[in-house]
C-alpha positions in Angstrom: 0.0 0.0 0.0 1.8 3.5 -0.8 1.9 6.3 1.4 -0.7 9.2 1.3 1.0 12.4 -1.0 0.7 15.1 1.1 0.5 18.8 -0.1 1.7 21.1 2.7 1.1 24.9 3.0 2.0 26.6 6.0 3.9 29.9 5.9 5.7 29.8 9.8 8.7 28.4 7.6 10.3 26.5 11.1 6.9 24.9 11.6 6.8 23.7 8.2 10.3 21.4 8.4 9.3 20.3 11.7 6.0 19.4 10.8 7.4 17.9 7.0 10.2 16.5 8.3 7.5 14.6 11.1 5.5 13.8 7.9 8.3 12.3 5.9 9.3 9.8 8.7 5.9 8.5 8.9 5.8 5.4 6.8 2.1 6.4 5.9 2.7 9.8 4.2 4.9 11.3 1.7 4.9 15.3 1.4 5.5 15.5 -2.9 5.5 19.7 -1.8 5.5 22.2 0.5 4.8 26.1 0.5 4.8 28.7 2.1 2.3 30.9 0.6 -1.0 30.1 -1.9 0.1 31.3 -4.9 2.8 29.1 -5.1 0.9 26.0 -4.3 -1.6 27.2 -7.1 1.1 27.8 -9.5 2.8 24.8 -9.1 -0.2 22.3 -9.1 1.5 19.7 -6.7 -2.3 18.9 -5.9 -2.6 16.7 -9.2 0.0 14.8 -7.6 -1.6 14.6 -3.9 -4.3 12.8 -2.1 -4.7 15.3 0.8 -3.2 19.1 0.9 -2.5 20.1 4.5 -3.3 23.6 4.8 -2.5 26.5 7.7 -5.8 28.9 7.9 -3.7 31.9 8.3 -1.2 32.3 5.2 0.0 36.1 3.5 -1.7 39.0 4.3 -3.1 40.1 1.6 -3.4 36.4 -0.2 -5.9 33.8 -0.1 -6.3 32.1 3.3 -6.7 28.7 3.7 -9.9 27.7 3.2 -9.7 30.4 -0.1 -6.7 28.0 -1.3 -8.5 24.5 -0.7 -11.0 25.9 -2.5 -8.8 26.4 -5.4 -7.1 23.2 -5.3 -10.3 21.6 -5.2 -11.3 23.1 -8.3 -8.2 22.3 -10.0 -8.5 18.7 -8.9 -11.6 17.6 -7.7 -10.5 14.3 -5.4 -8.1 16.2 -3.2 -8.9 15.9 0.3 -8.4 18.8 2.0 -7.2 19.8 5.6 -7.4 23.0 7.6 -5.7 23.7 10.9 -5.5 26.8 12.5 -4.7 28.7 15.5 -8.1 30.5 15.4 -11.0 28.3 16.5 -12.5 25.7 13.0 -15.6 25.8 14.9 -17.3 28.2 12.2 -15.4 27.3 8.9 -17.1 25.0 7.3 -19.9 27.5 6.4 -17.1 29.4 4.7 -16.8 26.3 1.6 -19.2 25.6 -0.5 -22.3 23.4 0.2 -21.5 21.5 -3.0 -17.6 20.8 -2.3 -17.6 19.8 1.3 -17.3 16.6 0.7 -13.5 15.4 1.9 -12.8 18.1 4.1 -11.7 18.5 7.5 -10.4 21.2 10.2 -8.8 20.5 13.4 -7.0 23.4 15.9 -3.3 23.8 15.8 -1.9 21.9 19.1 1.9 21.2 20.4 -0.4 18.0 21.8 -0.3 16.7 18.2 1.4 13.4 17.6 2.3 11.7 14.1 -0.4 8.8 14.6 -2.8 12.1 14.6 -1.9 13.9 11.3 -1.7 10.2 9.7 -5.2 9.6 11.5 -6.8 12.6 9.9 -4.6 13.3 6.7 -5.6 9.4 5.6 -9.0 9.6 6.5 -9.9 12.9 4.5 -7.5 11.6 1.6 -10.3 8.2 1.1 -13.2 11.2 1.0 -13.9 10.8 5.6 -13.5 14.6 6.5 -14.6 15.5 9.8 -16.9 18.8 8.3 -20.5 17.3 9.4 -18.9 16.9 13.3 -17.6 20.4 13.2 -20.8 21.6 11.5 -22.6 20.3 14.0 -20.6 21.9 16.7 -20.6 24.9 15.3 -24.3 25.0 15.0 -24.2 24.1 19.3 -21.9 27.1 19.5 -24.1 29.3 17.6 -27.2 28.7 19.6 -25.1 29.4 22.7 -23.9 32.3 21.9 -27.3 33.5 20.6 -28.8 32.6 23.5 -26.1 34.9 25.2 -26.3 37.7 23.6 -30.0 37.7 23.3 -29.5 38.0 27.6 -27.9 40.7 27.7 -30.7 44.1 27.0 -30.4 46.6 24.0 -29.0 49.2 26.3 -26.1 46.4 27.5 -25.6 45.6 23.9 -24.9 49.4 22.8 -22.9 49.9 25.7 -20.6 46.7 24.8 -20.4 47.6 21.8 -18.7 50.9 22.9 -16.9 49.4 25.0 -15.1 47.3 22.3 -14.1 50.5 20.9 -12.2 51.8 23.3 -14.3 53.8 25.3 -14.8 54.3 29.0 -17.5 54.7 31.1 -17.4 58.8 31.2 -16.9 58.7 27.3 -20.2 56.5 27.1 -21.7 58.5 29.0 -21.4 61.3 27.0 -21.8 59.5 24.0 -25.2 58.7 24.9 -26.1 61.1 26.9 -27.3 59.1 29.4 -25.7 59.4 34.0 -22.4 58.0 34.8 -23.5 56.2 37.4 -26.4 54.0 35.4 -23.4 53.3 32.4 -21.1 51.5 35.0 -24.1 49.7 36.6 -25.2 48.4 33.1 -21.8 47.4 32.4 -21.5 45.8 35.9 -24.6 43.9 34.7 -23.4 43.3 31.1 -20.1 41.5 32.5 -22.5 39.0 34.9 -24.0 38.0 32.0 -20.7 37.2 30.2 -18.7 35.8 32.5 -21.0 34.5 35.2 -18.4 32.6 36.6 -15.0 34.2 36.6 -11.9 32.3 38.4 -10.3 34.0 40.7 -8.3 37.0 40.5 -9.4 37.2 36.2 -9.5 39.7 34.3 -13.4 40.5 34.2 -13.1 43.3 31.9 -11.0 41.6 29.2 -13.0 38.4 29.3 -16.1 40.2 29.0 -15.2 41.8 25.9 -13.2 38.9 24.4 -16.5 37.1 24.8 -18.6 39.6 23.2 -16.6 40.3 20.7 -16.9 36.2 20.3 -20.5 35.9 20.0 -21.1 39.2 17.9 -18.4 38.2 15.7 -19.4 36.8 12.1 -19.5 33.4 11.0 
């Protein structure tokens, strides 16, 4: 049985050998190319060549990303499996390929806890057509009901207020801004963070979770 032909894209360059190097030595995989940024991947059309394309979310700045390039290869060769990790959470990506090309694709978070027997799990599974993008759809979905349900707590004033709040502004500015007292801002944002973080750990910061999370659930998909 031959190895799975890999297609690697990842543009932290010392990630990359570590990770194709780790790749190589598996007697399950064979990388036939790796890049650092789409255009070359697209230009070179190693995916004719491959079964799966592993591919980091976050690539150039002003390029394609990685879902943007798997779509792409896909097009260019329609039984590539494809394979996002990222940094950022996968929870909400699949919505971002097309209904009609999600077949063989799956997403997983970046994680130090990764071992070989993992990528070969997941590369080899999404390279016979197995991705994972139902699961995370379905997770995602979860997640979105969650954080619907959360946000729909918190009262029209609260959300204004957060939403000034993510800009930078204090509770005096706020005040101002909306010509409402000083006093009743800080209360609503008091009551804004309850509802945000209900249960903060000890010595946290309530003020960045609470925006972190709104931010979160206000976000698009």
């Amino acid at each position: 049985m031959r190895a799975i032909r890999v297609l690697y894209v990842e543009n932290d360059p010392a990630l990359r050998s570590l990770l194709g190097s780790m790749m190589n030595s598996s007697p399950s995989l064979e990388v036939v190319g790796d890049f650092g940024i789409a255009s070359d991947a697209i230009q070179n059309q190693v995916d004719l060549k491959a079964d799966v394309a592993l591919i980091d979310f976050s690539l150039e700045q002003n390029g394609l990303n990685g879902i943007e390039l798997g779509v792409a290869l896909r097009a260019m060769n329609e039984n590539l499996g494809i394979v996002i990790y990222s940094q950022f959470s996968v929870s909400k990506m699949v919505k971002r390929v097309p209904e009609n090309m999600r077949h063989g694709w799956s997403f997983f978070d970046k994680s130090a806890a990764m071992k070989i027997e993992d990528y070969e799990q997941v590369l080899t599974s999404t390279a016979e057509g197995k991705g994972n993008w139902q699961q995370i759809l379905e997770s995602s979905s979860v997640s979105d009901l969650k954080d619907s349900n959360l946000y729909l707590a918190l009262s029209p004033r609260q959300r204004l207020i957060m939403s000034l709040k993510t800009r930078g502004l204090n509770a005096k500015e706020i005040s101002n801004e909306l010509g409402i007292s000083y006093t009743y801002v800080r209360q609503e944002i008091s009551r804004a963070y309850a509802v945000l973080v209900p249960s903060p750990e000890q010595k946290s910061d309530i003020k960045a979770l609470a925006l972190m999370k709104y931010l979160e659930i206000t976000k698009s998909a």
